[in-house]
N, C-alpha and C positions, 0 to 999 in steps of 0.2 A: 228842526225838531224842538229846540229850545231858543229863547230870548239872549240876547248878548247879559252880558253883566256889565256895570259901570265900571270904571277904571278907578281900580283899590287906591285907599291913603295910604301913605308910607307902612303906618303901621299894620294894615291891615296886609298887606303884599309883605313884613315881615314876619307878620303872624301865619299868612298860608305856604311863606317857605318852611318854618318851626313846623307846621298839621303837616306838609308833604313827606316831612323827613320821619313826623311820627306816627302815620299811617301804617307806611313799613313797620316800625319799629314795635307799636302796640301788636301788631299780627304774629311778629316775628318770636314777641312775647308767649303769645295766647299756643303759636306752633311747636315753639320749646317746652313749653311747661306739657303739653300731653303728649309730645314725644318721648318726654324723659319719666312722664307718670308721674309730675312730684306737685301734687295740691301745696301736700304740707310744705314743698323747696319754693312755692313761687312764693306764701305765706309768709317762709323765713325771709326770700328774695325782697318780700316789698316792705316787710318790718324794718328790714336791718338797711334798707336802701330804700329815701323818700323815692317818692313818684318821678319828681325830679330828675334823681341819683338815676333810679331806674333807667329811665329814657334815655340818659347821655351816657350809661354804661353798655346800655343796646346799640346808642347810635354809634360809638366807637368803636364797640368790636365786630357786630354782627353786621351793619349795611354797609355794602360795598359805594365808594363815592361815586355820586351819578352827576350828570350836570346835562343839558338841554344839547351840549353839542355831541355829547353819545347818541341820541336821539335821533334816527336818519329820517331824513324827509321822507313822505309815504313815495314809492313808486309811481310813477303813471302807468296806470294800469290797461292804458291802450294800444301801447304798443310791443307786440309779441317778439320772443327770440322761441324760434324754436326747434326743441331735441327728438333728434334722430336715431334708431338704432344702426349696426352697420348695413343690415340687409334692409334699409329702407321703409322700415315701418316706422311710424312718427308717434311718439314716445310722449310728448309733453310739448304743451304752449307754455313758454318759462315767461309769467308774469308777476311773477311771487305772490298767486292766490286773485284770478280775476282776471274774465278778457271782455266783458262787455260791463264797463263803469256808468252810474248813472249815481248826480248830483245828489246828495241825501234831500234835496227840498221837492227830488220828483219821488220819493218812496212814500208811497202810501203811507198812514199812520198803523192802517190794518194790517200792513205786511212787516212791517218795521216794528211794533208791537208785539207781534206773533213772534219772534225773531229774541227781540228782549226776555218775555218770558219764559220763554223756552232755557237760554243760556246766560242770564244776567236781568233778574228781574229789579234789581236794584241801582242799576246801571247810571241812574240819570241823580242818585242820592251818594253813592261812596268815592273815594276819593281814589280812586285804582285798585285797590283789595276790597274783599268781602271779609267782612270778619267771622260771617255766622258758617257762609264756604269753607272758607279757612280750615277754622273751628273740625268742622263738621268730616272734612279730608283724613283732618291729623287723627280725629279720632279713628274714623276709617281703618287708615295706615295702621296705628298702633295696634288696631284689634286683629289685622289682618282679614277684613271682611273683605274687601276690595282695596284696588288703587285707586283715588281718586284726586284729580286734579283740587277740586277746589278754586277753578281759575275763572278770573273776572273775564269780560269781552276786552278789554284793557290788557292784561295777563296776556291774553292768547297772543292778542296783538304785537304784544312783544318779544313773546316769544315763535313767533310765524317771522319774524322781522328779522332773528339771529341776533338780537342782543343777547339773550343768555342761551345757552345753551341747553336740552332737552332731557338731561340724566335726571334720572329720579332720586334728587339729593335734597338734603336742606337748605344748604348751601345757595343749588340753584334756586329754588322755592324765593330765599330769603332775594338772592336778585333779582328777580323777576316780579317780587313785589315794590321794593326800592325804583325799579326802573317801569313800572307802573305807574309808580307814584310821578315818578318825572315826566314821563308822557302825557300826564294829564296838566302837567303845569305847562307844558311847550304847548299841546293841542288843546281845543273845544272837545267837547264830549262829542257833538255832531260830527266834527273831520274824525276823530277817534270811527267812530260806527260807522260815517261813509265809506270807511276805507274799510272795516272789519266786512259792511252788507256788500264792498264789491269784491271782495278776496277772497271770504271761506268757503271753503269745498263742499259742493252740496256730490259729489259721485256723478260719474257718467262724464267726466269732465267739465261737470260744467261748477265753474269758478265764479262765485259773486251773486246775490239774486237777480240780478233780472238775466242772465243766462241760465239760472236757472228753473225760475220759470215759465222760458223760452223752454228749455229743454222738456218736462216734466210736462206741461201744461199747454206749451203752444203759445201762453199770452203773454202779454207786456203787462210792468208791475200792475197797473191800475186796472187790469182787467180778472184781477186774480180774486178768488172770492176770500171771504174767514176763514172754512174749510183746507181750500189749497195754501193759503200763507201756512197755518198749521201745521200742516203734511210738512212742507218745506224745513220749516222751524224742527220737524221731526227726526229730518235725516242729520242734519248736523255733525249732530252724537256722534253715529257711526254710518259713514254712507254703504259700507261696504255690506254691511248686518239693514239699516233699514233704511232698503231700497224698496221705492215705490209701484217698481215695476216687478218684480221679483215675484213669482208667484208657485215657485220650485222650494220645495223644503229643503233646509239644508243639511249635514251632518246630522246636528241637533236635531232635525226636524222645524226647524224655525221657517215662517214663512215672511221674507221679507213686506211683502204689502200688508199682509194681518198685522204685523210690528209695527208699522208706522201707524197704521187703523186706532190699532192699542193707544199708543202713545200721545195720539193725535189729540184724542179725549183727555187726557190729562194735561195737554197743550192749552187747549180750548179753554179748562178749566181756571188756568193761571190767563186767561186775556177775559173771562169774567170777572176774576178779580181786582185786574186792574183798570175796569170801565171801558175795555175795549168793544165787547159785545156784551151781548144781553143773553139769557140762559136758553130764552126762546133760540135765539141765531145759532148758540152752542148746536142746542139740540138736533137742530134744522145742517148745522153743517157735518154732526156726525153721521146723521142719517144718510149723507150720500157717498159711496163707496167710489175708493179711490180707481176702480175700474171703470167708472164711469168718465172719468176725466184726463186722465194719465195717456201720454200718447206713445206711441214708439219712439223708440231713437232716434235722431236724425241728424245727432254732429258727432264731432270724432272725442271719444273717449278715450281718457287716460291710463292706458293699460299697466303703465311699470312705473309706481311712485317712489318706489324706494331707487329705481336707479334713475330716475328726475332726482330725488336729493342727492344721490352720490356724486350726479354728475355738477348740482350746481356748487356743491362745496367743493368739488376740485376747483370748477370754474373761479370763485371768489376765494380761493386761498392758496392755489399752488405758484408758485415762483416762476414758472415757466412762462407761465401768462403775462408775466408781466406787460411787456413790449405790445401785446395787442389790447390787452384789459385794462391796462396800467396797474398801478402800484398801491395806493391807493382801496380802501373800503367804499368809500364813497364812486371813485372812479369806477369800480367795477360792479356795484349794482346797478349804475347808468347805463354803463357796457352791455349788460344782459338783460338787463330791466325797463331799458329808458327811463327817460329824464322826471322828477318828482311832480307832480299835476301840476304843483302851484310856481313851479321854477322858468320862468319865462328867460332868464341868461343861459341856463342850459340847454333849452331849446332852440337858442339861436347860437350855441357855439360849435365850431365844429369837430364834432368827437361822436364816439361811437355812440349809440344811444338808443339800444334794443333793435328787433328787428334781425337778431341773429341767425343765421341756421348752423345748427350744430352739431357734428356726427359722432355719435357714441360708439363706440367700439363693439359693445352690446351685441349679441345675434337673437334677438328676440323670440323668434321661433326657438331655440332651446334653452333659450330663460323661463319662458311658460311653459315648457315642456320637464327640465326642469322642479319648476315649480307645482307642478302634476301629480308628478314621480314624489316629494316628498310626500303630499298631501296624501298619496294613495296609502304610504309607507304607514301616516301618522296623521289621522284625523280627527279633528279637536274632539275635546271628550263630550260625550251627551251632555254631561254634567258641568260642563265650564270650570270641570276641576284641574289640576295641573297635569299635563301630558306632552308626554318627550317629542322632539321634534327634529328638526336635522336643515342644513345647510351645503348647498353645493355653490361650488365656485373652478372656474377651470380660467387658465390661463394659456395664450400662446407663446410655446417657448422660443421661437425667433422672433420675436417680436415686444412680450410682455405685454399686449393688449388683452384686456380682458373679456372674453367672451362670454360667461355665463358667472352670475354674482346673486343665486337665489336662497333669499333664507328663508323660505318656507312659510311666513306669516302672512298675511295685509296688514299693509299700514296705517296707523291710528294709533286709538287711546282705550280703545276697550278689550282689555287685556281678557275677559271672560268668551268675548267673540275670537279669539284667536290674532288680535292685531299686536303690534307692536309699535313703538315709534324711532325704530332702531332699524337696522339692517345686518342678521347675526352671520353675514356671509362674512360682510366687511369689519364690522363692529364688534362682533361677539369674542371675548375673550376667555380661551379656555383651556385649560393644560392638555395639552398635546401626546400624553402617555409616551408610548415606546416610536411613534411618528416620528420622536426627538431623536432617536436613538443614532441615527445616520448624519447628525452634527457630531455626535459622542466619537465615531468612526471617523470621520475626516478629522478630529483635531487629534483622533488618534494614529492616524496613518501621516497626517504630517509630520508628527513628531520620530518619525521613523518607525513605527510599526508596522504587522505585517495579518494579514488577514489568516494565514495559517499560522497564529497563532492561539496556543492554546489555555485555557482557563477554567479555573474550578467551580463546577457547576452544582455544588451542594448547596440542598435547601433544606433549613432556610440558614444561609450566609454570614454571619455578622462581623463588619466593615470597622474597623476603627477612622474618621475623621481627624483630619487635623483643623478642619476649618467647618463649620455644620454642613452636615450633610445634607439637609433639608429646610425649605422655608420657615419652618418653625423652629428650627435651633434644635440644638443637640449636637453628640461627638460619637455616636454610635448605631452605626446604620443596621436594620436588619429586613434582608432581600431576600423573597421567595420566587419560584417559578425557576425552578430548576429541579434536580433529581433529590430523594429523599436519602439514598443512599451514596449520593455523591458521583462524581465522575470529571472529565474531562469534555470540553465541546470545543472544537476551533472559532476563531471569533466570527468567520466566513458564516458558518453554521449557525453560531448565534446569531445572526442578524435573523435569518430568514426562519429560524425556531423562535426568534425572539424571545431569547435567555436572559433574563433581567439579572442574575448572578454575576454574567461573564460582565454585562456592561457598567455594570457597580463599580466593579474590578477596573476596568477602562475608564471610567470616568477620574477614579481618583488617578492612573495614571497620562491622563490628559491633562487634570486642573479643570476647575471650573471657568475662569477667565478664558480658557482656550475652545472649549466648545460652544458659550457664548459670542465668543468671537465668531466662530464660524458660523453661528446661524443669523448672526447678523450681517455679515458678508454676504451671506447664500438669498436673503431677502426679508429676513422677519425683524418687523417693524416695531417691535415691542422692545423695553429693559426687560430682561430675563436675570432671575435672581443667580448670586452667584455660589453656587452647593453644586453639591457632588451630585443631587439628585436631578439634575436640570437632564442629565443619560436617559433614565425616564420616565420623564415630560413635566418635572416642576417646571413654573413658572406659565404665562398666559401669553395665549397668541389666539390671530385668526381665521379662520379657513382660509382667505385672500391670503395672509403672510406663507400658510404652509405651501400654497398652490406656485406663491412667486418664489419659495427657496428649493420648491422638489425642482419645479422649472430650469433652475440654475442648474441641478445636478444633471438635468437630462442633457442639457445644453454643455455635459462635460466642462462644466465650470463658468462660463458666460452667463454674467447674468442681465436681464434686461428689466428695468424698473416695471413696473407696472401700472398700468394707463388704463382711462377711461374715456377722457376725447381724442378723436381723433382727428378730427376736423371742425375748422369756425370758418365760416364764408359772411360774408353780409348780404344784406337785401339785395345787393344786384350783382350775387355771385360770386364776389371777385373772394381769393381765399384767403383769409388772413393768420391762419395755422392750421398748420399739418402737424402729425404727430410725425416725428423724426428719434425714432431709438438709438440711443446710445449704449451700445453692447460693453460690457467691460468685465474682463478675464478677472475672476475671483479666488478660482480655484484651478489649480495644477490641470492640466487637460488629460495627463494619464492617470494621476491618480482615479478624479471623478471618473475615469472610462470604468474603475476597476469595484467604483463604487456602484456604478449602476449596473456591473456584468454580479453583482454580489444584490443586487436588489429585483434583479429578474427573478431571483430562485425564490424570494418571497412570495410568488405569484407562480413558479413551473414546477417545483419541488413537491412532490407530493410529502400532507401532512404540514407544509408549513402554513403559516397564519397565513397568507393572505390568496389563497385558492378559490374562493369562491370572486374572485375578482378577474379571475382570468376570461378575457374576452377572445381570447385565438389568435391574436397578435403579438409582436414584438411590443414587453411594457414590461413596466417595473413599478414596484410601489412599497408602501409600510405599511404596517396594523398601527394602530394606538388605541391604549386602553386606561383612561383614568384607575388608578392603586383601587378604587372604591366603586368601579364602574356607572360613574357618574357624567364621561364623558368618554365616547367612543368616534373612532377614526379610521378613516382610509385615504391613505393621501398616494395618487400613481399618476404614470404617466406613460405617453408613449413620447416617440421623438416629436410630433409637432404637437403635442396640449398636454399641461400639467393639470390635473383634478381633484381638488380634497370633499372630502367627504365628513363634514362632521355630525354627531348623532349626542343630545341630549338633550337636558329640561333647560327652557329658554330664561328664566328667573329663578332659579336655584340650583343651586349642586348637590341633584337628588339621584340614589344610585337605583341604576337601571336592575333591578332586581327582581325575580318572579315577575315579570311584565308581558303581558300578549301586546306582541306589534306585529302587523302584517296579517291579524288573522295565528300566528304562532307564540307559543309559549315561550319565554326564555329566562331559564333562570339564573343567567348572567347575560347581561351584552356585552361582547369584543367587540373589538373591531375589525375582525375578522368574520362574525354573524351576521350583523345587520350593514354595519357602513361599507363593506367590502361587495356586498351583493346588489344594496343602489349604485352604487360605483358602477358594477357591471353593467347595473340595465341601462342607466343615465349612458354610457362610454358606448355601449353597442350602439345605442341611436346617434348620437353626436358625432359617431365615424365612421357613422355606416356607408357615405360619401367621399369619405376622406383616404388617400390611396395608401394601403400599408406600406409603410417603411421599416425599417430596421437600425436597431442606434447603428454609426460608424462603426469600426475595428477599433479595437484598444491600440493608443499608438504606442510604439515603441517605448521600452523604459519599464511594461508593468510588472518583470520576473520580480524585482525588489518588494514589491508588494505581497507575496507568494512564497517567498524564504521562507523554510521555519526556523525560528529564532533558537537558540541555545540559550542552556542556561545552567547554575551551580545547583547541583547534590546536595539539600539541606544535610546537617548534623540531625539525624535525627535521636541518636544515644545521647546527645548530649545530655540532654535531661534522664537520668536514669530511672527516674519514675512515669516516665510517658505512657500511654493508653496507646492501644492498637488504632484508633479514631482519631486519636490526637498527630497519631504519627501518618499516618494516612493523608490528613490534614496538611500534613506539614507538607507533605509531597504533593499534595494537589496545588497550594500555593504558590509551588516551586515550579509550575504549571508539567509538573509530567507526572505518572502515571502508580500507583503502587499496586506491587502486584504480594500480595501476603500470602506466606506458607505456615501453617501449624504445625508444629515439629513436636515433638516427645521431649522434655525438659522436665527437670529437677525443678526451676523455678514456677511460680503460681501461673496459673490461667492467664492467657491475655499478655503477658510480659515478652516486651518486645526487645529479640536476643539478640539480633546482628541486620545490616542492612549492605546492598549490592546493588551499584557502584561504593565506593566510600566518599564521604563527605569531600566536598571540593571537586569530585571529576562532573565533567564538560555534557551534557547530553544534548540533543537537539529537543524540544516540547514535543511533549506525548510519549518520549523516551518510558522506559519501567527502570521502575526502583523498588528491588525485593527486599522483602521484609518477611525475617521468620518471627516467628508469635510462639510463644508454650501453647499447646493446648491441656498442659495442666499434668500431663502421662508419662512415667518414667518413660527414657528411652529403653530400647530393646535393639538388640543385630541379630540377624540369625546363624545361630551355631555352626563355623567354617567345621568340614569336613577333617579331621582332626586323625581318621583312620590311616593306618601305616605311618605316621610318623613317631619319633623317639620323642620321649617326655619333655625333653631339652627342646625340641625341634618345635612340640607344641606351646610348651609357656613362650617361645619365642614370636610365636604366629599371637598369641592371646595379647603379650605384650605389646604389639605392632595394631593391635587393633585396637588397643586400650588410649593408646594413644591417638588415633585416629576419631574414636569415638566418644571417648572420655568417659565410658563405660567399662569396669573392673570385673572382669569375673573369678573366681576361681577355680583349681582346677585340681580336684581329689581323686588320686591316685587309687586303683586297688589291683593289685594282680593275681592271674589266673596263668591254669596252667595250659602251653596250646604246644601248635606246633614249633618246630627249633627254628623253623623261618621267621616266628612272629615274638621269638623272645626281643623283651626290651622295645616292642612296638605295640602302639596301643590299636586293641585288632575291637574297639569297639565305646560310645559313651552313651552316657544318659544323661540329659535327653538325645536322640538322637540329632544328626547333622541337620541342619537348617531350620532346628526348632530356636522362635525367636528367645532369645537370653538377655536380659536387663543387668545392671547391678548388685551387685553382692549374691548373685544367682551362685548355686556352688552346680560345679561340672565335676560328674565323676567320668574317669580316663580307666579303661581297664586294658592293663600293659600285660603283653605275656609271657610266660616267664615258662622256664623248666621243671619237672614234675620233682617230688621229692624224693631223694638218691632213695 
């Protein structure tokens, strides 16, 4: 495509190492200064700091040091390994992008042009960055109008390669310009683009142009017109959104062959620009409609790209590999990839070198099925505006192979068509709400607690910390989702009501090291921050992590890592890895029986959160619900497959609030609404095959679990100013029960006069602890029957009851004259017998006496 260049003077080979290093670095410049918005900072930046200054204050902090031997040789992209699901459906030809190579001096200029200005019209003039791209991204970005790459044919290349990695940061941005830069000092611009026109994914599987103009078109490159190069140059973008053959609307209504048609013309327009055609030929090739030329399918397309990448980043980074892939970067993209085109020692040495067959553990049929069930859940919005999404992943629990890992998207870069360049099954990190809440139970039942115990469930709570309660810091927690007027729940209960009060309460008496411990033992692959609030669900995890630590629990404590290959054979069969699990006991085996016979009822219990997940078998699971409902959960399982369920917005933490999904309104999402009832559907098909079972028997040992614990009789006089609330409180804390009586008292309203047990005695939790209250009302007794006895005999009975009741009456004498039986006995009073008498009440006693002589 281009002229060699002569072989530089010293100087000038020091001069294009100085340009390569400040290509990056000018971009890196132009990136920063309209990320941070500051005209005026770049102004001050290059006043106070020569150009000079500038450049070697960029080169030293911002580009990462690159050098030619980072640089990996291009693959040879003829020879295939290739990935398998477990049920035999074929998954991917792993050639890192290209299975039918062809020499850049046999690409037409017409095809190869087309190609250029579609994705790098400047290609053969910058030095690995575009600046005016760049530019134009950052602004993008900052405005929030779009994502956009910004990336050179250079750029991609490098970043298709796995030198830097794919997150949407500056950071990688700034490396992938840096190692741009260096690729173009190791290669030609032509090996650069041979290798980019045999690699990039044109959809339908097919890898590189002239496969994919085999594919699309039927012809070999030189048989291909303006029109078809164009078309091709058109899918690039997004194969997924404009596809040529597509002629079905989509969600949107988008029709993929009108979208290439579209585009095609503004293709064309940019190869009149650059003297490739004439307006006339333009005109002439938009004129003919891609149904004229476009053929059926007729090779095998690649159905599951995101578990093609899952699988080759296991393959080039897991440890286990080593012994058949080697050890080695270099060694193991030979391994999978075969030997680089231009490496003629490699291909004569004897080592593994592409060609693989590879078996995924994968069950394809319910990965796209699967992936169905989200889509039907959650289908991108008309509007390419931001809309919630969801992720499933299920794991086998004897085993840890992973069966199903779909997050819902296509893969790519066009974020308004619904793609992603991630996989949110595997990748997606997201607080896990009350999902957490059964690491919060195991670090508390290790520590010797008991599920019948009991804890105060007023809302809302407030927690004193000793160490912050939460990510953000702070010493003062305050927890809702529990009763308004307060009460008691056993922590059994709490699990499957999912009482966020009781598990507060457990968390600080676990420790936050202690429940992190456990969810890292149990399989979640994440640092999890260390606060009280991690009970439930601070900190960030996967659907994969949750699937592989519920797995653990089902498994009564065994846990088995979690895998993606299961098998590598080479071209003539023979095997060179098996997947071989390594089961290892994590957790007590009676406990977890007691934990999982405690997370059935989250799913049998009627009224608890996770009911709509119940499929009619033996299973157990969590709710989880982001504090903001921002992210929502279902993570279950029966005995042979763990499943999480996750539901929300795939680039922000945006709460699920007044939202129609499914066709229905919600003006909150749980995880008990939406992720609990895909669970379901997802689970009734994926076992509809599979024979029910039932967990084991809890083995012996779990009474301990099931104690109810005792505990001490606050003081609650202590304080003689305490509130009936307060003291209430105090007995809830004490985790048992107050049971308040309003008595008649001299003292005000609300004054709290005596309590029963007394401070210090022993109760078991859920015990009662009475508390009389004033309600404000002198006391009153009512008037003992006072009739037939002697004056003496009644201030005695008055006095015995004065004492008893700490109410005075008195008792005025008047006598009358009756019969001689009733002299000296009082034959009558007022008020009469049983009428209630208070304090200072005066009692007249009418005693009889004898007439006057």
């Amino acid at each position: 495509m281009s002229l060699p260049n002569p072989e530089p003077t010293i100087h000038q080979a020091e001069w294009r190492e100085r340009r390569t290093r400040l290509v990056p670095a000018l971009a890196i410049l132009i990136v920063g200064v309209v990320l941070m918005g500051a005209w005026v900072g770049l102004f001050t930046f290059l006043t106070t700091n020569p150009s000079a200054k500038a450049y070697d204050w960029v080169d030293d902090t911002l580009i990462p040091e690159t050098n030619a031997a980072g640089i990996p040789e291009f693959p040879n992209l003829s020879r295939l390994s290739t990935l398998f699901s477990a049920d035999g459906t074929q998954l991917a030809e792993l050639s890192l992008r290209g299975s039918l190579p062809v020499p850049i001096e046999e690409i037409p200029e017409i095809v190869a042009g087309a190609i250029l200005a579609a994705e790098d019209g400047d290609f053969y003039a910058h030095r690995g960055a575009d600046f005016e791209s760049t530019l134009r991204a950052a602004v993008a970005t900052v405005r929030g109008t779009s994502i956009q790459g910004g990336s050179t044919i250079t750029q991609q290349v490098v970043r298709n390669l796995g030198i830097v990695g794919k997150e949407k940061t500056v950071q990688r941005k700034i490396a992938e310009i840096a190692w741009a830069a260096e690729m173009e000092r190791k290669y030609s611009k032509d090996s650069i683009l041979e290798f980019y026109l045999n690699s990039v994914y044109f959809g339908w599987n097919a890898y590189g142009i002239r496969a994919a103009g085999l594919e699309y078109f039927g012809k070999e490159l030189s048989q291909l017109s303006a029109g078809e190069a164009a078309a091709l140059a058109t899918v690039i973008r997004n194969p997924s959104l404009y596809d040529p053959r597509d002629r079905t609307p989509n969600e949107s209504g988008q029709i993929g062959q009108e979208l290439v048609e579209t585009r095609r013309v503004n293709v064309l327009s940019e190869m009149i620009e650059i003297g490739l055609i004439t307006e006339g030929e333009a005109e002439a090739a938009a004129a003919i409609p891609l149904s004229a030329s476009i053929i059926p399918h007729q090779n095998f397309p690649e159905p599951a790209e995101l578990i093609r990448i899952s699988a080759v980043g296991s393959l080039l980074n897991d440890p286990k590999f080593d012994a058949v892939l080697g050890t080695t970067p270099e060694d193991r993209l030979i391994a999978i990839f075969g030997c680089p085109a231009d490496d003629v020692e490699c291909e004569l040495e004897s080592r593994l070198k592409g060609g693989l067959v590879i078996t995924t553990t994968v069950d394809f049929g319910f990965q796209t099925r699967a992936n169905e069930i989200l889509r039907d859940w959650f289908p991108l919005s008309p509007t390419g505006g931001a809309a919630p999404t969801g992720a499933i992943t299920t794991v086998e629990n004897g085993t840890g192979a992973i069966r199903v890992m779909a997050g819902g998207l296509d893969f790519g870069d066009d974020v308004e068509a619904g793609q992603r360049d991630y996989n949110l099954a595997t990748e997606g990190q997201r607080q896990p709400g009350s999902s957490a809440k059964p690491f919060a139970l195991i670090a508390y039942l290790e520590q010797g607690g008991s599920l019948n115990s009991y804890w105060n469930i007023s809302s809302p709570l407030v927690i004193e910390c000793d160490v912050p309660c939460g990510p953000s810091g702070g010493f003062e927690w305050t927890v809702r989702g529990g009763r308004v007027n307060g009460g008691l729940r056993s922590l059994e209960a709490s699990t499957y009501f999912s009482t966020n009060p009781t598990y507060a309460q457990v968390a600080v008496e676990a420790g936050p090291e202690a429940m992190a411990d456990v969810a890292n033992r149990l399989g979640v692959s994440s640092e999890l921050p260390l606060v009280y609030s991690l009970a439930l669900g601070a900190g960030e995890v996967s659907p994969l992590d949750m699937a592989a630590a519920y797995s653990t629990i089902a498994n009564y404590g065994v846990k088995n890592e979690p895998y993606l290959i299961q098998r590598i054979a080479d071209e003539d069969g023979n095997v060179l890895f098996e997947a071989d699990p390594k089961p290892e006991r994590v957790l007590d085996e009676t406990l977890a029986a007691v934990v999982v016979n405690t997370m059935k009822k989250v799913v049998s219990v009627p009224g608890a959160t996770g009911n709509a997940a119940n499929i009619g078998r033996p299973q157990a699971g969590k709710t989880g619900t982001n504090q903001s409902f921002r992210d929502a959960w279902f993570v279950g399982y029966v005995p042979q497959f763990s499943t999480a369920v996750w539901v929300g917005y795939a680039d922000a933490q945006i709460p699920m609030t007044n939202i129609t999904i499914n066709g229905e309104n919600y003006s909150r999402v749980f995880g008990g609404s939406v992720p609990a009832p895909i669970w379901n559907e997802f689970m009734s098909e994926f076992l509809a095959d599979v024979p029910v079972e039932d967990f084991p028997p809890i083995p012996p040992g779990s009474s301990k679990y099931y104690i109810t614990p005792s505990t001490e009789v606050p003081d609650i006089l202590e304080d003689p100013l305490i509130t009936q609330k307060d003291a209430e409180q105090l007995v809830y804390f004490a985790h048992l029960r107050p049971v308040v009586e309003e008595i008649p008292s001299l003292e005000p309203l609300g004054t709290v006069l005596s309590q029963s047990p007394d401070p210090g005695a022993k109760l078991s939790h859920n015990g009662e602890v009475f508390i009389e209250v004033s309600n404000g009302e002198p006391p009153t007794f009512p008037l003992p029957n006072l009739i037939g006895k002697t004056r003496t005999e009644a201030n005695l009975e008055m006095a015995l009851l004065a004492a008893e009741t700490e109410i005075l009456v008195a008792l005025a004498p008047e006598f009358v004259v009756s019969d001689e039986e009733s002299w000296g006995k009082i034959i009558a009073t007022s008020p009469t017998p049983g009428t209630l008498v208070g304090a200072d009440d005066i009692i007249t006693i009418f005693i009889g006496r004898a007439p006057d002589s």
